[in-house]
N, C-alpha and C positions, 0 to 999 in steps of 0.2 A: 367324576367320570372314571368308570372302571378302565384298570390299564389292558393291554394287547396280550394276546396268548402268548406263550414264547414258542418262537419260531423253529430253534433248534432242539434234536432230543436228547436227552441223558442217554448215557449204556444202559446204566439202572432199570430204565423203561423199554428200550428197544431190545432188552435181552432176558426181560419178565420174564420168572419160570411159568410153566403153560399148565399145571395140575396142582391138585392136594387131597388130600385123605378124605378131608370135612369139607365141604365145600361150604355148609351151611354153618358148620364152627367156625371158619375161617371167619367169612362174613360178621358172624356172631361178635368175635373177638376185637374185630374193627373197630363195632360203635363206641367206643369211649374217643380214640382218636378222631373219626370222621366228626362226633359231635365239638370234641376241643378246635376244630379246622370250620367249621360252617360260618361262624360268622366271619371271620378271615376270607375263606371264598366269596362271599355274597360281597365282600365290600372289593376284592380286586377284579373279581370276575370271572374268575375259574378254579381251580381246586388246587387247593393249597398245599406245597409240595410237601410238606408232613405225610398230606391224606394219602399224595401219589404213591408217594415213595410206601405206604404202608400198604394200599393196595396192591402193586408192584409185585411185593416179596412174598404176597399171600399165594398169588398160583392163580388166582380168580378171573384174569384174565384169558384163561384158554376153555373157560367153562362151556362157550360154543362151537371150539375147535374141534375137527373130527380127530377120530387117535388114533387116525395111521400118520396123525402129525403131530402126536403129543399131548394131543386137545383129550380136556372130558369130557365131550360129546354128550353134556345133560341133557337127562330127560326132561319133560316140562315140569313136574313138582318141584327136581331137584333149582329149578331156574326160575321157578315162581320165587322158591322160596328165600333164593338166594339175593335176589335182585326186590325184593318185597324189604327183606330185614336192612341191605344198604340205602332202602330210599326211605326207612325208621329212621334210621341215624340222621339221614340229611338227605330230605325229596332232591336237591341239587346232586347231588355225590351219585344220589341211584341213578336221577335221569342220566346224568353222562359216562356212568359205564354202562347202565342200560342199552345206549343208542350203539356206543362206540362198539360193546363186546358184542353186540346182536350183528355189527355191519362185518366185525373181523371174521364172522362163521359164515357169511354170505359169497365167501369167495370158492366156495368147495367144488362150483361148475365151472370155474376157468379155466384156461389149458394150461397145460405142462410146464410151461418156462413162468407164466404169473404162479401158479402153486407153489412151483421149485422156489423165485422169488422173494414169494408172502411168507409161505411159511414153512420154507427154511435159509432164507436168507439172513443176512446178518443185520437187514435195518429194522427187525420190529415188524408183528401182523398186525396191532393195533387199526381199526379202521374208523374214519370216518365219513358222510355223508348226506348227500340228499336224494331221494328219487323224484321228485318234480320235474318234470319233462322242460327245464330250464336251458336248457344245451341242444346244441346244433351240431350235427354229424354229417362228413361227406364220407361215402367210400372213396377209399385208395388203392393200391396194388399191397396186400399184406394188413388189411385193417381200416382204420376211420379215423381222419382227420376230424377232430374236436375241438369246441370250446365253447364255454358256456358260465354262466354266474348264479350263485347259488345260494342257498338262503340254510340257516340253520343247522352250519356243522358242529352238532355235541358231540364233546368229548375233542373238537379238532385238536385240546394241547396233549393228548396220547397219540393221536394216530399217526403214524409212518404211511397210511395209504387212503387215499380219500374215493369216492365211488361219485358217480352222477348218472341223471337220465338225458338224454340226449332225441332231439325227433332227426329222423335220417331224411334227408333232402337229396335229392340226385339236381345238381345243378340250386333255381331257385322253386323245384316244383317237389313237395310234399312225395314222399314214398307211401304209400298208403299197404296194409294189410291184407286178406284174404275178405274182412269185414265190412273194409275201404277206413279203417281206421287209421290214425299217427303211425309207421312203424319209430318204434322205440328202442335204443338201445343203453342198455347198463355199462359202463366201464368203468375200472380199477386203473388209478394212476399214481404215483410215488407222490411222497408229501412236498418233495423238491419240485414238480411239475403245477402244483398250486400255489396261489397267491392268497393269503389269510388278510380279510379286510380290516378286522380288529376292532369292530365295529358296534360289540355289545352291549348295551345298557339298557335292562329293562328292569321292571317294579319285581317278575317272578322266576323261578329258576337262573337267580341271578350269575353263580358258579359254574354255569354248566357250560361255558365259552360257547355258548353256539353261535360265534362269528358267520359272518358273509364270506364265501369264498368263491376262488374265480381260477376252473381249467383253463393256463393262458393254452392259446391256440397250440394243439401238436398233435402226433402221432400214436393213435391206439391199436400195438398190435393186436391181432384177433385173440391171442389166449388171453386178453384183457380184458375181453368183453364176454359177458354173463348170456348164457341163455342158444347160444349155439347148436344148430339138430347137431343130432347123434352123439353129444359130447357126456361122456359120462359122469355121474357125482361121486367126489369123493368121501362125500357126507354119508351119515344114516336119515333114519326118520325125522328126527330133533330139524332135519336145516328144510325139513323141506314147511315147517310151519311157519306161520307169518311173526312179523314183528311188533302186531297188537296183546300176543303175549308178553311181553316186554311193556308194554302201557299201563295193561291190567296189571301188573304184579308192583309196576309201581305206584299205582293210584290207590294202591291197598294198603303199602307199607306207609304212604304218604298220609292215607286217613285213618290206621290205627292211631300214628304218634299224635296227630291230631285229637286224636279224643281219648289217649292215654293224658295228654296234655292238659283239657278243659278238667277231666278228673283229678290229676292233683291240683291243680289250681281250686277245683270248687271246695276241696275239702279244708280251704283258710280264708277263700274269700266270703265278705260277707260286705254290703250298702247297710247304709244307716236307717236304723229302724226294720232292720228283714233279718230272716235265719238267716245263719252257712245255706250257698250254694249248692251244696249238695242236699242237702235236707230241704230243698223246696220240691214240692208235688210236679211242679210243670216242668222243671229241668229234671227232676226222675225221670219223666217221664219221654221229655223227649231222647235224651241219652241213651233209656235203654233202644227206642225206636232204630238209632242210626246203628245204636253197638247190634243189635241181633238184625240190619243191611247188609252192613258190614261184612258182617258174619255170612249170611246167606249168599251174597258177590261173590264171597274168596270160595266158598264152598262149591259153587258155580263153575268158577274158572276154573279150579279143578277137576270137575269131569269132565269139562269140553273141551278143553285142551288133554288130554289123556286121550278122548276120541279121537281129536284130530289125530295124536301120536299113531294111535290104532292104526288109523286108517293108513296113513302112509308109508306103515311097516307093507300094507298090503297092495300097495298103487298110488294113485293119485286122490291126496280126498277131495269125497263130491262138495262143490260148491255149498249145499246144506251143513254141510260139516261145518264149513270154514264159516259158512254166517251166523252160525249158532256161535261158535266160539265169538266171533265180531262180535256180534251181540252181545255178550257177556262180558266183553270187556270196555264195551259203553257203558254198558250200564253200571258197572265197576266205577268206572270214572265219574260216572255222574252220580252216586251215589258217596262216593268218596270225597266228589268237592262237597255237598249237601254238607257231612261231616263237618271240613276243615270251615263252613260258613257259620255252621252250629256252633264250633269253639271257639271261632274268633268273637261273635256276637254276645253269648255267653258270659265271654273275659270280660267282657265291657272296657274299662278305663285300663287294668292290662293288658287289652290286646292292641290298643291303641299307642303303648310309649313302644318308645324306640330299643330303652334298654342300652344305647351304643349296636345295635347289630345282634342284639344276647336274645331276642323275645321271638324262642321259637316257635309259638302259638301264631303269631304276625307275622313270621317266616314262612313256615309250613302256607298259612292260608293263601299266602301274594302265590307262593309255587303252585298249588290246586288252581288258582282259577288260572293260570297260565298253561298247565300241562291238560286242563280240560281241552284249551282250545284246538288241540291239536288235532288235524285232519284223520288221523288215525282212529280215533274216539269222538269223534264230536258228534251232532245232531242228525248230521249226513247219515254215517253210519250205523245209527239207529235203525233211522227208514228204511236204508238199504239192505240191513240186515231183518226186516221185518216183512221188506215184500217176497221175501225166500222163503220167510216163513209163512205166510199169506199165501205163498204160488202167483203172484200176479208180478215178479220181477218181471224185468226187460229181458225178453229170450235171450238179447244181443250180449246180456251179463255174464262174464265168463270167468271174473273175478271176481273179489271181493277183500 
């Protein structure tokens, strides 16, 4: 049984410097420690205070922060590629800064007193959450009584502030939208205000503590809550893009190591009575197939996400925009676990040993087919991104 997040935070973390020169060096520089820490994470359950402490001092954590608060306000390459090369090192390590640092820049439309707060207060902007319409909200005089239980907080042993969706209820009767939809609301609550279930054990992204977590019942003032008319962003273009770039860039770094992985392996293994691995015709052949997907997916995510960027320098991007990118980062994903099913099947009898925790081929792959599942990327998103492409969406679709 993996143990419990910990609950309280270091200075160390809550006082991470928020920049650096190289974003992409920085990163770079890590993989020798994130890879020394992987199997330590996967057996306790979250990221091993080596790795913390190493990404900490690095600056990487303010990579989605706007910089009228310090933040480098990355562009999407600079975030592909940063968040691509830490989930090389370790698909666990990437996913929970992935989720965490994407949810910390999501606070740039809350008002003044959560800004002031988050990000320049002294406990740490670190965030994390869920948006699952899991939580229940009353208005009150000054904001919305919450509470709600939540599923899948990565990165929670970084965050100082945790985020949820909430359906708003006036009494016991649904508030509904202009559409007659759920109204919904986002809020931001101090890490003291949640209860961490500690509850993690699964076969993939083992380290990435994404515990169950639970807003006990209280009070959200309104600068707490996301999405308010007339409330201005303190963000650039970079916040107003979704957090499917964050999926894609790590289903990429995840299915490079993956078949960086099956390639040195093929080049000593060899069954009885057969060439080396590498010198067989059929595994040429499918190798090059996934390496030049691969290849094609990241090259993909890169102009659609740049469009997206585009467009939101100039307004809000059209729905097409953001499904094209969607799209592209399914198929990222699905193209990526394909990869990590190629290496493990491939290794044969070393994909198969345990190694103690050491056989990051059997790592890598359990993380792919776990992070495919994710509602972000999954089968849904396909469709949904293809009937935009089609023209036969649902008028009523207004997201994506």
């Amino acid at each position: 049984m993996v143990d419990s997040v910990p609950n309280e935070l270091p200075a160390w973390l809550t006082g991470t410097p928020r920049s650096c020169l190289d974003p992409l060096g920085a990163a770079r520089a890590l993989r020798p420690i994130i890879e020394a820490g992987a199997a330590e994470g996967a057996r306790q359950g979250y990221i091993s205070e080596d790795v913390s402490r190493a990404i900490a001092s690095s600056g990487l954590w303010g990579l989605r922060l706007p910089r009228v608060f310090g933040g480098m306000e990355a562009d999407p390459r600079t975030y592909i590629d940063v968040i691509e090369e830490l989930s090389y090192a370790d698909p666990s390590t990437g996913w929970a800064f992935m989720a965490a640092s994407f949810a910390a820049g999501q606070a740039v439309n809350l008002g003044p007193s959560a800004l002031e707060a988050i990000y320049r207060g002294d406990n740490g902007f670190i965030t994390a959450g869920q948006v699952s319409t899991l939580g229940r909200a009353q208005a009150v005089e000054g904001g919305y009584r919450v509470q709600g239980d939540f599923h899948f907080g990565s990165g929670s042993q970084f965050a100082s502030w945790f985020l949820g969706a909430f359906a708003l209820f006036a009494g016991e009767q649904p508030v509904l939208d202009d559409l007659g939809q759920q109204t919904v609301i986002v809020c931001f609550t101090s890490r003291k205000n949640v209860r961490l279930k500690g509850n993690w054990d699964v076969m993939g992204l083992a380290a990435t503590g994404s515990v169950d977590f639970e807003f006990i019942d209280q009070m959200i003032p309104l600068d707490f809550v996301l999405g308010v008319p007339g409330r201005p962003d303190q963000g650039g273009p970079t916040h107003k893009i979704g957090v499917s770039i964050g999926h894609c860039a790590w289903a990429l770094g995840a299915g490079k190591r993956a078949l960086d992985e099956i390639f040195r392996l093929a080049q000593r293994k060899r069954r009885f009575k057969r060439a080396t691995l590498i010198d067989q015709p059929v595994f040429q052949k499918q190798y090059g197939e996934h390496l030049a997907t691969l290849q094609a997916a990241r090259a993909l995510a890169i102009t659609v996400f740049a469009d997206w960027f585009d467009a939101a320098k100039s307004g809000k991007p059209s729905l097409e925009v953001r499904a094209q990118a969607r799209l592209a980062s399914a198929w990222a994903t699905d193209v990526a676990l394909k990869v990590g099913q190629f290496a493990m099947f491939s290794a044969g009898s070393d994909g198969v040993r345990n190694n103690g925790g050491e056989n990051t081929i059997q790592r890598v792959y359990r993380d792919l087919q776990v992070g495919a599942t994710h509602r972000h990327v999954d089968g849904n998103i396909l469709i949904e991104a293809s009937q935009v492409a089609l023209r036969v969406a649902d008028p009523t679709m207004v997201d994506l």
